[in-house]
C-alpha positions, 0 to 999 in steps of 0.5 A: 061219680063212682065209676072214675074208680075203674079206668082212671086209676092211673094210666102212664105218663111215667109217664112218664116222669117232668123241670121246667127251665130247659136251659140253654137250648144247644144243651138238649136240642140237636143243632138241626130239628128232626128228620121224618124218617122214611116210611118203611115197605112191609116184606111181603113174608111178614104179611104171609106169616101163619098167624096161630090164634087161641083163646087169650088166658084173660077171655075167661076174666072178660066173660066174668065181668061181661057175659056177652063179650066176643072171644079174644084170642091172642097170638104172637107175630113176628116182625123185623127187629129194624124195619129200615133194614128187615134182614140186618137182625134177628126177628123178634115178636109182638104179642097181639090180643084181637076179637070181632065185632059183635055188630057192623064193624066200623073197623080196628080198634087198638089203644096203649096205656102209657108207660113207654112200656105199658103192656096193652094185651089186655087193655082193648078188652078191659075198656070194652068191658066198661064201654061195650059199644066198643065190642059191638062196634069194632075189632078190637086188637090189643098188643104189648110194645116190642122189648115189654110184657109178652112181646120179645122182652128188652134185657138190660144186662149187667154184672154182680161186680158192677152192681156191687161197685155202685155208690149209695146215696141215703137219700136223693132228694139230699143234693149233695156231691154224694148223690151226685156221684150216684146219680152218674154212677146209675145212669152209666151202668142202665145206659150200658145195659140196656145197651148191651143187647143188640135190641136195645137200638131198636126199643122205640116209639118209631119202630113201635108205629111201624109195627103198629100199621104192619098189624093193620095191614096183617088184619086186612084193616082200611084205618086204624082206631086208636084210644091212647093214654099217657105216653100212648099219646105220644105213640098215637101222635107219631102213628097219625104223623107217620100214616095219615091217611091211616088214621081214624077216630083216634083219642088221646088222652091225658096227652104229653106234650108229644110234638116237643122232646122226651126230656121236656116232657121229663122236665115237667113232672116234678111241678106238675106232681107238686101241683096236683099233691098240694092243690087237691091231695093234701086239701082232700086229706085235711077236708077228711080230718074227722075220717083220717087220725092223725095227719092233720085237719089243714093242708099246712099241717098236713104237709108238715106231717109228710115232712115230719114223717119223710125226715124220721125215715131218712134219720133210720136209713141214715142210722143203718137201721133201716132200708125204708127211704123216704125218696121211696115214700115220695114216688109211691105218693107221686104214682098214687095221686094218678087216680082220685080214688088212689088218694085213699091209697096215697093216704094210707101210704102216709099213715103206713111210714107214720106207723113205722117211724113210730115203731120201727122194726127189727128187719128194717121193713114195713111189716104187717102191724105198720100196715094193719094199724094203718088201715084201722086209722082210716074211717070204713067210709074211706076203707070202701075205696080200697082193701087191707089185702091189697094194702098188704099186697102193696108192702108185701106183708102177706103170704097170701099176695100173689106175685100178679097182685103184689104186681099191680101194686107196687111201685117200680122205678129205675132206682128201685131196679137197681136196689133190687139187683143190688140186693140180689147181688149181695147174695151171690158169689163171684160175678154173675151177669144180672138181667135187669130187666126191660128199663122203658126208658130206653125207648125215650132214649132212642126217640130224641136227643138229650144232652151227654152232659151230666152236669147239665142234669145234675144242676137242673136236679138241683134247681128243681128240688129247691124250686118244689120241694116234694119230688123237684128232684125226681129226674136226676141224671138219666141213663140217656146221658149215656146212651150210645146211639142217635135217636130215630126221631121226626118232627110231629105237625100232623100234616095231611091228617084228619081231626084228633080229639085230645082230652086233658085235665087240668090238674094232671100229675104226669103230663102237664095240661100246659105240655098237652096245650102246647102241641095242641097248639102246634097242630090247632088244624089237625087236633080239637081241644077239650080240657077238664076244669078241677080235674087232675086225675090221669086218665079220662075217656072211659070211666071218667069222673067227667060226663061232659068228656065221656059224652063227648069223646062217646059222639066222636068215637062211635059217630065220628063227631067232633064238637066244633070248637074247643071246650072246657067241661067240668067234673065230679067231686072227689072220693066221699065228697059232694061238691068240687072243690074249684082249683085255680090252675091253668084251665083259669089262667095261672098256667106255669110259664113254659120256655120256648123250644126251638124246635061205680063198679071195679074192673080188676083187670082193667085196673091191674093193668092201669096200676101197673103202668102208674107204678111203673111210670118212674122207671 
C-alpha cells in the first residue's frame, strides 16, 4: 500500500530514545510519586494580545499539492515564560499556523510530531493535505513547542574551552573506562548548558500543555482536538490529564509509555530498536538479495556483513585516518528503520559505509563515489522508494543539497552536536562562548525525576549493550544526571476524561508496544486500544499501511466513534513485497517482560517535516 511513504516516515519517539531493567526502584523514582501541579489562570493581557496574522511561507507549498486547501496563515504569540509565576520572567513566544474550516467546523484541530522538540508548524497542514477532510471539517492549528523551530529557541551554551577540554572516546558502543569517562564528561557539559539560560527550567511538556490551552482559548475554541505522534503522545496525555473537560477527539499514535517516567521509556529503545531491525529490517534485505549486491541473501550473513562493516569503520577512527564511526552508522540505522520505506534508505546506508571501508578516502569522509557506487548497487525497483540526490543530501556530497534538505535527512543527535561544536571549536582562537543549540532533552529532564547517580547509567549502558548487541548502549549517561532543577511532573490517570483512541503497532523501533499496553493498561476507562499485528513502522494514523487503523481512527475522527472494544488489525506488506511477512511479537504473546513501577504519492513537506523529527530523535 504505497501511500505508507508520506506520513509514516518516521515520526519521533526520539523519541525518543529506551533498557529494560530499571533496577533498584529508589535509583530513579523519587521517593514520593508525582503531584498534579496547580492549574494555572491565563492573565487576561495574554488573551487581549494583537495577534498579526499573514499567510504562512508553506501555504504556497500546501496549495501545490492540494489546490482547494484554505490559506494558512501564521503568526507568533506571546505567553509567560512560567505560567505559575507569569510576571517572574521575561515573555517569550510561540510560533502558531492556523486555517478554517472549508465546511461546518466541528472545532480546533492541533497535533505534534514527536520529538520532545518536533516542529509542528507545518504538520496540521501536511496531514490535511493526505486526509483533507481534516480541511473541511475543522480549524486546523499548527504550532512549534516553546525553546524549538520558530518559537523562543532553547540555547544551550558553552565555551570553546570546555568543548576542546572534553575526552573522545573511538567508539561508545566499546564499554571501556574510556567511555565511560566520556559519557560523564558529556553529560555535565549539556546539562550545565542547557541550563545556563534562565528558559531552560521552563523547556517542559507541562508548560508546553499550559500553552496549548492558552492558544485554545486565544482561538475562542470549546475543545481541543488533538492528533499526536510519538512523544506527541506524551504531550496529548498530559493536555487530557491537565484539562478534561477540554478534550475532544484526541489520537495518540505510536504512544510512549506516557503515564510512567521519561527514563523508562529511555530504557526501551535499544530492544525495541534491535527487535524491530532483526525481525523485519535484516530478513527484508536478505529477502531482496537478488535487488541488493553484496550484503547478504540470510538474516545471518546479513547481520554479519553490518558487523563486518561496523568493525572496518571503528578500525580507521581508531587508525586516525578517519572521522567516519561506527556508532554513528548505528544511529542512522536506528532512525532510518522509523519508516517501512526508509528500509531502502537504511539499506544504502549499510552499502554507503561498505563502500568506504573498502575505499577509504583521504579526507577521512563519505565522499560522492562511496554514495553513488552505493546507489547503483541496488536494483531501479528499489532505487523508486528514494532518490540519489537526496541520498547525497544526506552525506552532504553535493553542492546542490540545500541546507533545508541536507536538514531532513541527516541524522542529528547530542553526541553528534557536540562533535560539531567540537570541530568548530577546533578552529577558533581563545575561548569563545559556543550555542549549541535547542538540546530536547532538556524537556525530559524538567518532566520527571532521574537518578544523579552516573554509575547507575553507566552500568545500565553496559548491561544493555551485552544484552542487544545492535544499539544496547544507545543511552549512556544523560545530561539529567546532571540537571539542576526538580521536575515539574504529575501523575497521568485521566480522570475525568472522555475516551482516547491509542494506536500501536507491534514492531515499533522507538515506543515499545509493551510501553504503549502498559499506560493503556493504566487508563483502560479512559483509552481504547488498537494494535497492529506485523507492523513496526512509527507512525500510523494518516498514510497508514494499515487500512484497518485508518478506518478506524477516520470513524472516530470525524464521526466521534469508537470501536467498542480493543482491537488487533492487520497490515500491508513491506516495500516491493506482496505478502506480510508475520512476526512473532508481543501482539502473539512474546512480549519483552517489563519491570514493575512504583509509580502512494509523496508529500514532501509532510515528509521533510517527519525526517527531521526521526533524525533527531537521539538528540
Amino acid at each position: 500500500m504505497m501511500r505508507s511513504r508520506t506520513i509514516a516516515l518516521a515520526l519521533a519517539a526520539l523519541l525518543v530514545v529506551p533498557q529494560l531493567a530499571v533496577g533498584t526502584a529508589n535509583a530513579v523514582h523519587p521517593s514520593r510519586g508525582p503531584v498534579d501541579p496547580p492549574v494555572p489562570a491565563i492573565p487576561q493581557k495574554y488573551l487581549d494580545q494583537p495577534v498579526n496574522w499573514s499567510v504562512c511561507s508553506f501555504d504556497a507549498a500546501v496549495k501545490r499539492l492540494y489546490p482547494q486547501a484554505p490559506t494558512t496563515n501564521c503568526a507568533t504569540v506571546t505567553v509567560p515564560m512560567d505560567w505559575a509565576h507569569p510576571d517572574a520572567h521575561p515573555d517569550v513566544k510561540v510560533a502558531i499556523s492556523y486555517s478554517k474550516a472549508t465546511g461546518t467546523s466541528k472545532g480546533l484541530m492541533t497535533t505534534n510530531p514527536g520529538g520532545p522538540g518536533g516542529a509542528g508548524l507545518t504538520l496540521s497542514a501536511s496531514l490535511a493535505i493526505e486526509k483533507p477532510q481534516l480541511f473541511s471539517d475543522f480549524d486546523l492549528l499548527g504550532f512549534d513547542p516553546r525553546g524549538f523551530g520558530q518559537s523562543t529557541p532553547l540555547q544551550c551554551i558553552t565555551t570553546t574551552e570546555k568543548l576542546n577540554a572534553l575526552p573522545v572516546t573511538p567508539d561508545y558502543k566499546e564499554r571501556t573506562k574510556l567511555t565511560h569517562e566520556v559519557e560523564v564528561a558529556e553529560a555535565k557539559l549539556q546539562a550545565e548548558a542547557c541550563a545556563a539560560t534562565e528558559f531552560g527550567r521552563f523547556v517542559s511538556s507541562q508548560q508546553t500543555v499550559y500553552d496549548m490551552e492558552f492558544l485554545r482559548a486565544l482561538l475562542k475554541a470549546r475543545q481541543l482536538n488533538f492528533i499526536g505522534y510519538s512523544y506527541g503522545t506524551w504531550l496529548g496525555g498530559w493536555y487530557a490529564d491537565a484539562y478534561p473537560a477540554r478534550v475532544g477527539r484526541f489520537v495518540l499514535d505510536s504512544n510512549m509509555d506516557w503515564t510512567h517516567t521519561q527514563w523508562e521509556n529511555m530504557n526501551f529503545d535499544p530492544f525495541s530498536g534491535q527487535r524491530r531491525r532483526d525481525t523485519q529490517l535484516i530478513p527484508w534485505i536478505a529477502r531482496h538479495a537478488d535487488m541488493i549486491q553484496g550484503l547478504g541473501s540470510t538474516p545471518k550473513q546479513v547481520t554479519a556483513k553490518y558487523d563486518q562493516v561496523r568493525a572496518d569503520l571503528v578500525k580507521l577512527v581508531k587508525a586516525g585516518t578517519s572521522g567516519v564511526r561506527g556508532d554513528n552508522l548505528d544511529g542512522m540505522i536506528y532512525s532510518a528503520q522509523y519508516g517501512n520505506v526508509r528500509f531502502i534508505r537504511a539499506t544504502l546506508d549499510v552499502l554507503v559505509h561498505d563502500e568506504y571501508v573498502k575505499d577509504p578516502s583521504a579526507s577521512g569522509e563519505v565522499e560522492l563515489r562511496h554514495v553513488d557506487r552505493a546507489w547503483a548497487r541496488i536494483s531501479p525497483e528499489l532505487q523508486a522508494f528514494d532518490t540519489l540526490a537526496a541520498i547525497r543530501a544526506r552525506y552532504g556530497v553535493t553542492p546542490a543539497a540545500t541546507s533545508a534538505a541536507a536538514a531532513a535527512v541527516r541524522v542529528d543527535s547530542a553526541r553528534s552536536v557536540i562533535a560539531d561544536a567540537r570541530a568548530t571549536a577546533a578552529r577558533s582562537s581563545g575561548d569563545a562562548t559556543v550555542n549549541l543549540g535547542a538540546i530536547s532533552t532538556t524537556v525530559r529532564c524538567n518532566d520527571t525525576a532521574f537518578s544523579h547517580d552516573p554509575g547507575y547509567y553507566l552500568r545500565e549502558a553496559d548491561k544493555m549493550a551485552r544484552k542487544y548487541s545492535f544499539f544496547g548502549y544507545l543511552n549512556g549517561v544523560p545530561m539529567c544526571a546532571f540537571w539542576p532543577y526538580p521536575p515539574q511532573d504529575r501523575k497521568v490517570d485521566l480522570v475525568g476524561a472522555p475516551r482516547i483512541l491509542m494506536v500501536q503497532d507491534e514492531l515499533d523501533p522507538a515506543t515499545a508496544y509493551e510501553g504503549a499496553l502498559r499506560t493503556h493498561d493504566d487508563t483502560a476507562k479512559a483509552t481504547r486500544f488498537v494494535a497492529i499485528d506485523d507492523e513496526g513502522q512509527h507512525g500510523q494514523y494518516v498514510g497508514s499501511p494499515s487500512a484497518c487503523v485508518e478506518e478506524i481512527g477516520d470513524r472516530f475522527v470525524f464521526a466521534g466513534e469508537l470501536p467498542g472494544k480493543d482491537q488487533v488489525c492487520g497490515t500491508s506488506p513491506l516495500p516491493a513485497e506482496l505478502s506480510v511477512y508475520p512476526v512473532d511479537g508481543p501482539v502473539d504473546g512474546n512480549a519483552v517482560h517489563l519491570p514493575k513501577s512504583k509509580q502512494p504519492r509523496v508529500n514532501p513537506i509532510l515528509q521533510q517535516s517527519l525526517d527531521v523529527v526521526a533524525n533527531s530523535t537521539l538528540r
